[in-house]
mmCIF file of the N, C-alpha and C atoms, coordinates in Angstrom:
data_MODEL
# 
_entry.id   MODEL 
# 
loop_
_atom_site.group_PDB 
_atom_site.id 
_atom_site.type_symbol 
_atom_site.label_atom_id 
_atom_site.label_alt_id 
_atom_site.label_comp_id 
_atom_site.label_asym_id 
_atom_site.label_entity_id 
_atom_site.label_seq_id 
_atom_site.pdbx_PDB_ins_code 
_atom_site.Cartn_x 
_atom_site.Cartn_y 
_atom_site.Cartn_z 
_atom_site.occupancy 
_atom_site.B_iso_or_equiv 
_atom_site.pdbx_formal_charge 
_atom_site.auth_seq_id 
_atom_site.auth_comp_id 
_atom_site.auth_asym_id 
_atom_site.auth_atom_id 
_atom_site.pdbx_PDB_model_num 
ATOM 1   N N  . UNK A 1 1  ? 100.269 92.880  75.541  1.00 0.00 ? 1  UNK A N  1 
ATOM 2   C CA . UNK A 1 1  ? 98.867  93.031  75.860  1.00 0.00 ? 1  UNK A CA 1 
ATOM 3   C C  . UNK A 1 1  ? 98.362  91.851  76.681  1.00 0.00 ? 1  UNK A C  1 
ATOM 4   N N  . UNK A 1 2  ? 98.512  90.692  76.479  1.00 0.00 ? 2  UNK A N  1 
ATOM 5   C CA . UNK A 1 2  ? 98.697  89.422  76.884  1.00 0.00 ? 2  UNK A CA 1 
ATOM 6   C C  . UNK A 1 2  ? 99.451  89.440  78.307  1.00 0.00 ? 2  UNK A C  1 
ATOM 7   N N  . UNK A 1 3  ? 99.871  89.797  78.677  1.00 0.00 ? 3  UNK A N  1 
ATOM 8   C CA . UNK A 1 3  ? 100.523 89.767  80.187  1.00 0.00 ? 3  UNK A CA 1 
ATOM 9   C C  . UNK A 1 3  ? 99.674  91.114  81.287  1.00 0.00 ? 3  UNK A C  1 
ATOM 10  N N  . UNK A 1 4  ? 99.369  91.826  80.305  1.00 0.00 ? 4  UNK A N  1 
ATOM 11  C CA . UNK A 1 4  ? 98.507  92.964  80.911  1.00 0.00 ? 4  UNK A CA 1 
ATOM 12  C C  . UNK A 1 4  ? 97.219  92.538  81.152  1.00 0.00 ? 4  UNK A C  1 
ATOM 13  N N  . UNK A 1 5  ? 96.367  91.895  80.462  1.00 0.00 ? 5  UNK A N  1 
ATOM 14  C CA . UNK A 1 5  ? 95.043  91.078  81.040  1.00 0.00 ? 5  UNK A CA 1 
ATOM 15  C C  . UNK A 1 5  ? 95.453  90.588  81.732  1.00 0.00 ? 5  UNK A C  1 
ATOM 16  N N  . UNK A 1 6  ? 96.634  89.395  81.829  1.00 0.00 ? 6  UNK A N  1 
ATOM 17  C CA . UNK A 1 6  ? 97.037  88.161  83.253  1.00 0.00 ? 6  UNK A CA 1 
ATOM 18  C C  . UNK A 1 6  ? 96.881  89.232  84.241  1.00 0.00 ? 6  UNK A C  1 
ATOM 19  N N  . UNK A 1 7  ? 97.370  90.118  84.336  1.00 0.00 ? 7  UNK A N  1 
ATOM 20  C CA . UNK A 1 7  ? 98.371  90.989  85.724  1.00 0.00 ? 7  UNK A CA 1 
ATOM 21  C C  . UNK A 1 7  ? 96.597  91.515  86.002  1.00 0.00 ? 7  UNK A C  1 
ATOM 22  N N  . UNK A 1 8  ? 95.660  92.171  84.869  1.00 0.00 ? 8  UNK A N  1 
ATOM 23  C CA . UNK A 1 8  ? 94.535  92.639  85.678  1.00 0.00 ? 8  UNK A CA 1 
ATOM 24  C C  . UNK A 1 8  ? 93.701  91.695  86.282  1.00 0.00 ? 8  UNK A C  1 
ATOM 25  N N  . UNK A 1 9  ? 93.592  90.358  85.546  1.00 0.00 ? 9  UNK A N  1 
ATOM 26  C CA . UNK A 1 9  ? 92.963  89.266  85.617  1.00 0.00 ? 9  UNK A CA 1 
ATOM 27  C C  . UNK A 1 9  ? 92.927  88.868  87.132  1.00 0.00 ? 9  UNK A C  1 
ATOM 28  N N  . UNK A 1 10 ? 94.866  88.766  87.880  1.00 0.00 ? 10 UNK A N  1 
ATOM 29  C CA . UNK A 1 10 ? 95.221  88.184  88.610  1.00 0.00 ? 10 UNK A CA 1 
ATOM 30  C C  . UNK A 1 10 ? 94.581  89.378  90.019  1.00 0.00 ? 10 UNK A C  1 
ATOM 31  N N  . UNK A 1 11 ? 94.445  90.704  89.437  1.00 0.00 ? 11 UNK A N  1 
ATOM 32  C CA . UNK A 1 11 ? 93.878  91.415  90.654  1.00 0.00 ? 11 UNK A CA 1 
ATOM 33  C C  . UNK A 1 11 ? 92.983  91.187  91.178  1.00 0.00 ? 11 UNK A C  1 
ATOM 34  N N  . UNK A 1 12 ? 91.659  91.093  89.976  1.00 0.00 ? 12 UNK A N  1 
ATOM 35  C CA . UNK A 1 12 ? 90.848  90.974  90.000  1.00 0.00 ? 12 UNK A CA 1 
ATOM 36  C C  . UNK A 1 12 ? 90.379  89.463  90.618  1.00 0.00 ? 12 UNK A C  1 
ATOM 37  N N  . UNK A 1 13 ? 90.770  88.507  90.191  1.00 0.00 ? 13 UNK A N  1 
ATOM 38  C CA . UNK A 1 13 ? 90.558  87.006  90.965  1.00 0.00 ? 13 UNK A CA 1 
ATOM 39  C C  . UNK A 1 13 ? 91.013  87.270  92.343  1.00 0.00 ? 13 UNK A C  1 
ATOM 40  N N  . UNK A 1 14 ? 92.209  87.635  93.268  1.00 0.00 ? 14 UNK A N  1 
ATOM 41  C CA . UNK A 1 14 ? 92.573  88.176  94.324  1.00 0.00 ? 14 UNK A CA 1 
ATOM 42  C C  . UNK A 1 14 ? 91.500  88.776  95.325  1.00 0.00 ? 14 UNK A C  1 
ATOM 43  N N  . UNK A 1 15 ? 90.805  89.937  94.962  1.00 0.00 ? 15 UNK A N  1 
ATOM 44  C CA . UNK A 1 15 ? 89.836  90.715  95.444  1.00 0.00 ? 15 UNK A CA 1 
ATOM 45  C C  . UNK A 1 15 ? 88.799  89.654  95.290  1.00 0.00 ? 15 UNK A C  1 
ATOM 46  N N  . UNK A 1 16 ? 88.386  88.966  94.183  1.00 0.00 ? 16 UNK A N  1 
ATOM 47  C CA . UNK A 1 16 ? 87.420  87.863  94.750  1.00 0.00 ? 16 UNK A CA 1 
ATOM 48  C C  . UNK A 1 16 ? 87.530  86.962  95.753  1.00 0.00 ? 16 UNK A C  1 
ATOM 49  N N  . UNK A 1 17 ? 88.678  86.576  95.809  1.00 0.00 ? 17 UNK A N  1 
ATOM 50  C CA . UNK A 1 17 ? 89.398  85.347  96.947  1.00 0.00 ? 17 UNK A CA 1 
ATOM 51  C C  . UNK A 1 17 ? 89.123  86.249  98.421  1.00 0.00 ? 17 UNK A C  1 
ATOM 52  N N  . UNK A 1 18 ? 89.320  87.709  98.323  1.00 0.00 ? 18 UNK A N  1 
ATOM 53  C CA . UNK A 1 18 ? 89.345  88.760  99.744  1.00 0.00 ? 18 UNK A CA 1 
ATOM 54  C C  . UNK A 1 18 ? 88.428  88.354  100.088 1.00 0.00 ? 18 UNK A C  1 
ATOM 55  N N  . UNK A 1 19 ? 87.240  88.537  99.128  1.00 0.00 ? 19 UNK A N  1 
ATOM 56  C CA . UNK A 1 19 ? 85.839  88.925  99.076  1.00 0.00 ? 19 UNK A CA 1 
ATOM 57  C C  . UNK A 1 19 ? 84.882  87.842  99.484  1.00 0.00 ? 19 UNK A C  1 
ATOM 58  N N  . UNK A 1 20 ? 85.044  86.536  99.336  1.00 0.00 ? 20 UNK A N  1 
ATOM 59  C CA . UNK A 1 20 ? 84.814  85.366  100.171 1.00 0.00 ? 20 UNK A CA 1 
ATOM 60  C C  . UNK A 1 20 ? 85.086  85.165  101.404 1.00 0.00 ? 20 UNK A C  1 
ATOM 61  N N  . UNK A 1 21 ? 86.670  85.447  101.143 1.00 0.00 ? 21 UNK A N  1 
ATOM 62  C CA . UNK A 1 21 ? 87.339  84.839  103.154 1.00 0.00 ? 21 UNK A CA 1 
ATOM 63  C C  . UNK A 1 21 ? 86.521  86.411  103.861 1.00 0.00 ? 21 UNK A C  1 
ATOM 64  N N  . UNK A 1 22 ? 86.181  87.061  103.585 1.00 0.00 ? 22 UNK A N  1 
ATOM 65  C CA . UNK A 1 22 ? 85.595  88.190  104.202 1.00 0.00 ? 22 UNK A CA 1 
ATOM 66  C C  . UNK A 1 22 ? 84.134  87.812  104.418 1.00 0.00 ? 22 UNK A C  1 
ATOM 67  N N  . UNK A 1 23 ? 83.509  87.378  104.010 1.00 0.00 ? 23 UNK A N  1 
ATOM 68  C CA . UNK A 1 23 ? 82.460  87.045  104.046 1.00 0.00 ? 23 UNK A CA 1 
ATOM 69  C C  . UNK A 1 23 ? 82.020  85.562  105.072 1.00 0.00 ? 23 UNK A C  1 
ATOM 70  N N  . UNK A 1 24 ? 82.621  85.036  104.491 1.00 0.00 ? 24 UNK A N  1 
ATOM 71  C CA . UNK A 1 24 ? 82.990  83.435  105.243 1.00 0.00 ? 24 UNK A CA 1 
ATOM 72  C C  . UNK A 1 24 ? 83.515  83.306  106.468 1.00 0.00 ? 24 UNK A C  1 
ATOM 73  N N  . UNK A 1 25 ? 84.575  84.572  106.993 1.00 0.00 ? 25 UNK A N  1 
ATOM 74  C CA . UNK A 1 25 ? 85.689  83.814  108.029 1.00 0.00 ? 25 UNK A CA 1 
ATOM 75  C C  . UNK A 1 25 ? 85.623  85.487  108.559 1.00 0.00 ? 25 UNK A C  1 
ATOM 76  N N  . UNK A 1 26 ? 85.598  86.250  108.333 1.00 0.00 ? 26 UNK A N  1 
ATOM 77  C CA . UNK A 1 26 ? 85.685  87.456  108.878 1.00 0.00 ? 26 UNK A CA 1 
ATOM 78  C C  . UNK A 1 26 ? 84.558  88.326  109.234 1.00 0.00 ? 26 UNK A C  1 
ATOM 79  N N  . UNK A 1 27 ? 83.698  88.475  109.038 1.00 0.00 ? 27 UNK A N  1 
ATOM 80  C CA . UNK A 1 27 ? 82.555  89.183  109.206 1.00 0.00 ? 27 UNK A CA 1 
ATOM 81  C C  . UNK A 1 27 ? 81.788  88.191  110.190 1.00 0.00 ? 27 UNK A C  1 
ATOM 82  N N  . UNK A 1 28 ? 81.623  86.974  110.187 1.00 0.00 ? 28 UNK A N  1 
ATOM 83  C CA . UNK A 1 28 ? 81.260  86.752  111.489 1.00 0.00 ? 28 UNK A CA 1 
ATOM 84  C C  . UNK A 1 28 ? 81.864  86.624  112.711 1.00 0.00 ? 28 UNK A C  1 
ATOM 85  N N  . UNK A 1 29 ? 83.264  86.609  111.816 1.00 0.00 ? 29 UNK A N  1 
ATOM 86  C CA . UNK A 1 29 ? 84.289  86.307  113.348 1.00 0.00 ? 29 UNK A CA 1 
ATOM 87  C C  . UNK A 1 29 ? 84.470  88.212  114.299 1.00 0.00 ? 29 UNK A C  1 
ATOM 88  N N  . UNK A 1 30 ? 83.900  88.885  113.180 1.00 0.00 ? 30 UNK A N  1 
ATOM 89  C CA . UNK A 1 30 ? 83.532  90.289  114.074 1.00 0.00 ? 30 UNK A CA 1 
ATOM 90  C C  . UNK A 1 30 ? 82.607  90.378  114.374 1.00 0.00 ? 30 UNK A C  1 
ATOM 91  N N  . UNK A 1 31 ? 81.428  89.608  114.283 1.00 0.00 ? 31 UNK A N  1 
ATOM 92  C CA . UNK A 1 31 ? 80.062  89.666  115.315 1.00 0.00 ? 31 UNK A CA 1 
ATOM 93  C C  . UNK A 1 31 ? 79.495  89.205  116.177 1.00 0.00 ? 31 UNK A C  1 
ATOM 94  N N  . UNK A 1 32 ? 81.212  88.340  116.744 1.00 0.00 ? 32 UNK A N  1 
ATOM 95  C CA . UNK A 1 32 ? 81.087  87.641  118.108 1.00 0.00 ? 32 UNK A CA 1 
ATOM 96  C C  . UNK A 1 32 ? 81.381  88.471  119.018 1.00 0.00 ? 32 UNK A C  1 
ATOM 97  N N  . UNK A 1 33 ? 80.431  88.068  120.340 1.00 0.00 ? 33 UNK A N  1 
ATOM 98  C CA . UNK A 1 33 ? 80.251  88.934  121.388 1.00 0.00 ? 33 UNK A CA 1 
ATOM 99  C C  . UNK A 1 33 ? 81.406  89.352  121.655 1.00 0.00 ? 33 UNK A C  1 
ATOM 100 N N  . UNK A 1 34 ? 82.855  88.773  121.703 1.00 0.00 ? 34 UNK A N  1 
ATOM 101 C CA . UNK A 1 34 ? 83.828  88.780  122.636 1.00 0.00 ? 34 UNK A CA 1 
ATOM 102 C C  . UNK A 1 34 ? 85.260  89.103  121.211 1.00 0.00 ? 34 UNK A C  1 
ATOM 103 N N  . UNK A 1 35 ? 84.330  89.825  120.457 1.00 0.00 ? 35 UNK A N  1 
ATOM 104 C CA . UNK A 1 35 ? 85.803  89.323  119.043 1.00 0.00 ? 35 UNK A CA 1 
ATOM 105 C C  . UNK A 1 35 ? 85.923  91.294  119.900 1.00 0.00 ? 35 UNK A C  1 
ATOM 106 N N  . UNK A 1 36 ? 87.571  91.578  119.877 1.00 0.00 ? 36 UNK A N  1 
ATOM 107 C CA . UNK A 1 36 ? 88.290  92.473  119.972 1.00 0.00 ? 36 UNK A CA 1 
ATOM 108 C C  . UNK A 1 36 ? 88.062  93.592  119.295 1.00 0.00 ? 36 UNK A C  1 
ATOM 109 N N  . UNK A 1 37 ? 89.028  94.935  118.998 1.00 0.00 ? 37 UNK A N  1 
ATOM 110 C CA . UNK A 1 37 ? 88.860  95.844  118.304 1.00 0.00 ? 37 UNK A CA 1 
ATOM 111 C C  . UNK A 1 37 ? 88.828  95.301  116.648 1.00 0.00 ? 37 UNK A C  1 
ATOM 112 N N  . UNK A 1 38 ? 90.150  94.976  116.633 1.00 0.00 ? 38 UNK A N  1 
ATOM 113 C CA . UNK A 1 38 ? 91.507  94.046  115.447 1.00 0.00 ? 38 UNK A CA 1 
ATOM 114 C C  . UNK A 1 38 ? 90.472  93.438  115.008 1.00 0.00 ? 38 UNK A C  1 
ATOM 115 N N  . UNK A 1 39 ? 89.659  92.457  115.788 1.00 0.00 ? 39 UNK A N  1 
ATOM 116 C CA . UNK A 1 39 ? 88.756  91.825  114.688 1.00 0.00 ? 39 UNK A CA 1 
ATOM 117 C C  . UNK A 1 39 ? 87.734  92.188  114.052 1.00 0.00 ? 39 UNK A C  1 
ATOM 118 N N  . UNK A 1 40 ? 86.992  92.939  114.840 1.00 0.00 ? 40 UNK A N  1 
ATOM 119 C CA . UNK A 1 40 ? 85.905  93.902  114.062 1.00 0.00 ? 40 UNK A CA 1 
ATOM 120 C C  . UNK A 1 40 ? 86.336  95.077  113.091 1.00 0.00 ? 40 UNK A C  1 
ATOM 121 N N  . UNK A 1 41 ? 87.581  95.184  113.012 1.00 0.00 ? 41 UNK A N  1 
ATOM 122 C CA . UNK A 1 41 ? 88.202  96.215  111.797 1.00 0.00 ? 41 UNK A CA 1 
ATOM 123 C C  . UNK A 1 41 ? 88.778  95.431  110.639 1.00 0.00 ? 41 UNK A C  1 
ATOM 124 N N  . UNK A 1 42 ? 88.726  94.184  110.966 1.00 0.00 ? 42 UNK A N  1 
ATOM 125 C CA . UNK A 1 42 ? 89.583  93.445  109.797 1.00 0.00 ? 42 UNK A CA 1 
ATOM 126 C C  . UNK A 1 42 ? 88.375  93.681  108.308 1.00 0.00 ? 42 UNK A C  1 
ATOM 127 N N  . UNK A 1 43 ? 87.196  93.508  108.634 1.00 0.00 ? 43 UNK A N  1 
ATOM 128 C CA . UNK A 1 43 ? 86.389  93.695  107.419 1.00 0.00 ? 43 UNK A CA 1 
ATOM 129 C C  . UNK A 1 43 ? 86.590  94.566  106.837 1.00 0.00 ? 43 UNK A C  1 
ATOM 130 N N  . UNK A 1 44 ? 86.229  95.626  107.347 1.00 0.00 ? 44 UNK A N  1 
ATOM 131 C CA . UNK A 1 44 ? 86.432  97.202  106.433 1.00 0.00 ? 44 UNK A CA 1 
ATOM 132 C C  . UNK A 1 44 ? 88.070  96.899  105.987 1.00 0.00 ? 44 UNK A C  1 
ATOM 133 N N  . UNK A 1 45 ? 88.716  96.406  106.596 1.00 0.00 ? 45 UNK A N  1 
ATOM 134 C CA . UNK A 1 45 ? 90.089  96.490  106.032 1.00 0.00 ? 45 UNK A CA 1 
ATOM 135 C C  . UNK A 1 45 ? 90.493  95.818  104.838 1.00 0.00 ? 45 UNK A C  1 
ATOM 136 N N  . UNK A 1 46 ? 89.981  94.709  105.053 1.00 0.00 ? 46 UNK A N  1 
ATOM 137 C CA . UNK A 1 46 ? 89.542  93.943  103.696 1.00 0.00 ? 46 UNK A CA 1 
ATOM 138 C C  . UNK A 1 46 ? 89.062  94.460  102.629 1.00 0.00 ? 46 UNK A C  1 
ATOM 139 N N  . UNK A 1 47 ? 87.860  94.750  102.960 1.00 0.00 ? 47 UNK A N  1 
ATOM 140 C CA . UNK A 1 47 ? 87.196  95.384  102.040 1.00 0.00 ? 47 UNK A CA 1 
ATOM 141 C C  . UNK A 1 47 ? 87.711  97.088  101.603 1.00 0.00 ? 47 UNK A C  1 
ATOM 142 N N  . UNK A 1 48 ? 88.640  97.705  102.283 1.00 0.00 ? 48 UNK A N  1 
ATOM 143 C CA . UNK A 1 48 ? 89.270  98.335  100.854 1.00 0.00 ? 48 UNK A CA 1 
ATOM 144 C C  . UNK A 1 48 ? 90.116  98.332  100.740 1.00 0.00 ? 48 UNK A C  1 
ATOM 145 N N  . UNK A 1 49 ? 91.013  97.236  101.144 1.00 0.00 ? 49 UNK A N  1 
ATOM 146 C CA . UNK A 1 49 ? 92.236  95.972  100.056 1.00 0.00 ? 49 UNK A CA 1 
ATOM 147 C C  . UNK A 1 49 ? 91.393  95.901  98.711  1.00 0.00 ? 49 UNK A C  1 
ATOM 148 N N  . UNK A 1 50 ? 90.416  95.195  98.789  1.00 0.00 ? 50 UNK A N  1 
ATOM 149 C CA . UNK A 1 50 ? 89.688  94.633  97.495  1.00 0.00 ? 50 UNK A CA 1 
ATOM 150 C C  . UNK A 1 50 ? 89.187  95.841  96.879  1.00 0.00 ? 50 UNK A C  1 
ATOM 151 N N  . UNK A 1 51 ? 88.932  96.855  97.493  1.00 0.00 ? 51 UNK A N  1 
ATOM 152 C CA . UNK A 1 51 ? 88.678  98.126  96.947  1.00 0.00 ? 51 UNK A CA 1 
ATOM 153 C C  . UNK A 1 51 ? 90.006  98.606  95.702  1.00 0.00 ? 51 UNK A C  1 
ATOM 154 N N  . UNK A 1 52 ? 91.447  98.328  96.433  1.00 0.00 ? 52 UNK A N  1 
ATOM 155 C CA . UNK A 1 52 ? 92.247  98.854  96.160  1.00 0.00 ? 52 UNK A CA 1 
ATOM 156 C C  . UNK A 1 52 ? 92.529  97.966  94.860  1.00 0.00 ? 52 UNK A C  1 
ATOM 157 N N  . UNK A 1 53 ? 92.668  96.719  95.065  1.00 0.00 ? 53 UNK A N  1 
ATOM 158 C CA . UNK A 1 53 ? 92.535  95.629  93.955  1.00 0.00 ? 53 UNK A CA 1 
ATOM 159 C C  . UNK A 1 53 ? 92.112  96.073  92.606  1.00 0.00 ? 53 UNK A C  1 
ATOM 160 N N  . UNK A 1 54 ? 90.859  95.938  92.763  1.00 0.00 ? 54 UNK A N  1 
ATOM 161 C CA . UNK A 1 54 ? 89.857  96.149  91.743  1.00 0.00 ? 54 UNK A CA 1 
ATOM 162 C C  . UNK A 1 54 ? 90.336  97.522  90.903  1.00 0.00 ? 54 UNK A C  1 
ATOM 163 N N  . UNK A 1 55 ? 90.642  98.648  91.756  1.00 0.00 ? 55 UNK A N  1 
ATOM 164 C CA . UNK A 1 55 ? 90.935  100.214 90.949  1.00 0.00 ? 55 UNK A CA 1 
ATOM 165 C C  . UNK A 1 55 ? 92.264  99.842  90.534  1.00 0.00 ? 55 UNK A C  1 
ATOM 166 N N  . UNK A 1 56 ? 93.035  99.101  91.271  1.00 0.00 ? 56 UNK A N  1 
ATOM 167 C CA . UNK A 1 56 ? 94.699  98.516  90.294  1.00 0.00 ? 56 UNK A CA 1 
ATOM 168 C C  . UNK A 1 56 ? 94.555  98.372  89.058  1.00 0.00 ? 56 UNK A C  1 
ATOM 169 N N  . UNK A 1 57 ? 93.462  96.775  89.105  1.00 0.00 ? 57 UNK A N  1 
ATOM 170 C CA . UNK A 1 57 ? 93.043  96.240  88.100  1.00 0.00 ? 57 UNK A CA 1 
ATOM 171 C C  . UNK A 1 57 ? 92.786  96.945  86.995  1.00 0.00 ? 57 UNK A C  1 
ATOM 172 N N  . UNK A 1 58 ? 91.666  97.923  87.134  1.00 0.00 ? 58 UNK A N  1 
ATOM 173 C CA . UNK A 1 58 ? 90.731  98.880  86.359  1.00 0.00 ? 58 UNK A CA 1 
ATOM 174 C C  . UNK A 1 58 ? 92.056  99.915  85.861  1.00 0.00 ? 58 UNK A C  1 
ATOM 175 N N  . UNK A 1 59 ? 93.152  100.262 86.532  1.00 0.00 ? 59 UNK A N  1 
ATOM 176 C CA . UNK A 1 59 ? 93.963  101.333 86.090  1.00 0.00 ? 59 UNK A CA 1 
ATOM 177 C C  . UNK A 1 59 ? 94.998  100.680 85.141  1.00 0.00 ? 59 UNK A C  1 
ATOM 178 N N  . UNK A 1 60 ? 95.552  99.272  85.431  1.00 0.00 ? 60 UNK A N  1 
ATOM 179 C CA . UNK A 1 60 ? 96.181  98.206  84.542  1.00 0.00 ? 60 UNK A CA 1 
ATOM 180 C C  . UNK A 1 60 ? 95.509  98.005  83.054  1.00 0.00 ? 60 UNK A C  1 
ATOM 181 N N  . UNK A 1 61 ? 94.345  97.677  83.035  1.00 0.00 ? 61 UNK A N  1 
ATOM 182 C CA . UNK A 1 61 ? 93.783  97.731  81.586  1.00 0.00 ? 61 UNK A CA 1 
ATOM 183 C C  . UNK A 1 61 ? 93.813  99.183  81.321  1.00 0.00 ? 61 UNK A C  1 
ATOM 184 N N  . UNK A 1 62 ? 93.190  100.153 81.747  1.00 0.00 ? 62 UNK A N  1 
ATOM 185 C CA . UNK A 1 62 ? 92.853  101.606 81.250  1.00 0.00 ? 62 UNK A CA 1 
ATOM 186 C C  . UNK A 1 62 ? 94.137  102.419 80.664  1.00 0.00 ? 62 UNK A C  1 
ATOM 187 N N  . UNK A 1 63 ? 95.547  101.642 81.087  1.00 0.00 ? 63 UNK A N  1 
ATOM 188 C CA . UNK A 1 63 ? 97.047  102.564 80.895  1.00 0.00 ? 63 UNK A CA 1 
ATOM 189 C C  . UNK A 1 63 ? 97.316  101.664 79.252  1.00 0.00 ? 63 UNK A C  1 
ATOM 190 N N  . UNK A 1 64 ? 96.986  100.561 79.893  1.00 0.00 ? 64 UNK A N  1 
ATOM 191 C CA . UNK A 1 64 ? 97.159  99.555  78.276  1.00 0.00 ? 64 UNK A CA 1 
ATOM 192 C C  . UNK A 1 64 ? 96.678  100.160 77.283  1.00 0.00 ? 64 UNK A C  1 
ATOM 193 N N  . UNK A 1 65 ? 95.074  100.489 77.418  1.00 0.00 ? 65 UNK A N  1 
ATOM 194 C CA . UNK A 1 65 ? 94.492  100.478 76.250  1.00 0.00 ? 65 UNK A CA 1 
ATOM 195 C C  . UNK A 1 65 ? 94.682  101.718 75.641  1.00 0.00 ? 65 UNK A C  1 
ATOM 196 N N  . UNK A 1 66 ? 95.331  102.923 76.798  1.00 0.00 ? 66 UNK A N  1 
ATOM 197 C CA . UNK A 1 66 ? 95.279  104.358 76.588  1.00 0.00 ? 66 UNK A CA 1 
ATOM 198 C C  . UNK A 1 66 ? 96.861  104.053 75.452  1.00 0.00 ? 66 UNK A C  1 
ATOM 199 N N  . UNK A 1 67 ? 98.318  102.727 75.877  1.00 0.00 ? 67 UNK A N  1 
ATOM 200 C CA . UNK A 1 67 ? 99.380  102.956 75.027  1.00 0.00 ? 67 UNK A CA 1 
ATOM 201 C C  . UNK A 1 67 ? 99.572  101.900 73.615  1.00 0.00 ? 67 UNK A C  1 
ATOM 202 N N  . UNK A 1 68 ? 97.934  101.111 73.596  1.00 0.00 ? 68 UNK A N  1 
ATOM 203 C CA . UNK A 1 68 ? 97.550  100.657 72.562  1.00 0.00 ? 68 UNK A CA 1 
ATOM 204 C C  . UNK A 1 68 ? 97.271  101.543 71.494  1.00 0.00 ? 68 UNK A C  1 
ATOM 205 N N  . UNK A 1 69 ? 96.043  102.724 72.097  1.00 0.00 ? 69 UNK A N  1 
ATOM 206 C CA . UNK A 1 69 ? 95.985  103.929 71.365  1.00 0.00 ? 69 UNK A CA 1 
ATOM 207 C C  . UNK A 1 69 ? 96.821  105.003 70.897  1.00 0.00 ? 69 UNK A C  1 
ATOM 208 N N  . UNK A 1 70 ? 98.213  105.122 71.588  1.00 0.00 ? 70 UNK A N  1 
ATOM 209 C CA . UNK A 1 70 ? 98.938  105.586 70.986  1.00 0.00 ? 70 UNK A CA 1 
ATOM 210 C C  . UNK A 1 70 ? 99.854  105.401 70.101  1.00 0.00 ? 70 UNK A C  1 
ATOM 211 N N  . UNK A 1 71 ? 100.073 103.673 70.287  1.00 0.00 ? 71 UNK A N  1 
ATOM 212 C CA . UNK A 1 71 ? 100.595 103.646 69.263  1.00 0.00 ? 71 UNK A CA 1 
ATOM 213 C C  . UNK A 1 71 ? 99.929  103.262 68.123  1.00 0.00 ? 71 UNK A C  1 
ATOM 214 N N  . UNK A 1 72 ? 99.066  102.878 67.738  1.00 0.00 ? 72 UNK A N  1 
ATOM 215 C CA . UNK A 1 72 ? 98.248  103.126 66.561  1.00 0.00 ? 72 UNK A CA 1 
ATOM 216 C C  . UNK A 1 72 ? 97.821  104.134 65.413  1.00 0.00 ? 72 UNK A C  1 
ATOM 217 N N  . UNK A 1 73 ? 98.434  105.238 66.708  1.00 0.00 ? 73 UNK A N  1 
ATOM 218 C CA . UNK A 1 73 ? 98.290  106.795 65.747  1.00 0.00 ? 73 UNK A CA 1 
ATOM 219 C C  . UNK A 1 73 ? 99.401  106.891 65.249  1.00 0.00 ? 73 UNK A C  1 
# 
């Protein structure tokens, strides 16, 4: 159970780390006059990496707790 929080934990901190450099270093570097296709797509791309993250995360605890519950019965 203990390695299964780390592993969601570690998604979840990840998608935060996205979720900064996206904010910080990417989203303005796509609202320069002269930034390319590549750079103005890197956000959305990011952002559902961290999309994808987060539902990992969320599916990592949710499988745990569903074979916590089974074995209890």
């Amino acid at each position: 159970m203990n390695d299964v929080k780390q592993q969601a934990t570690l998604l979840f901190a990840l998608a935060s780390v996205l979720s900064g450099m996206n904010v910080v270093l990417l989203v303005p570097a796509a609202q320069h006059p002269q930034a390319g296709l590549f750079t103005q797509a890197l956000p959305f791309t990011v952002l559902a990496l961290m999309l994808g993250l987060v539902l990992a995360g969320a599916r990592t605890l949710r499988s745990d707790r569903r074979q916590e519950q089974e074995q209890g019965q």
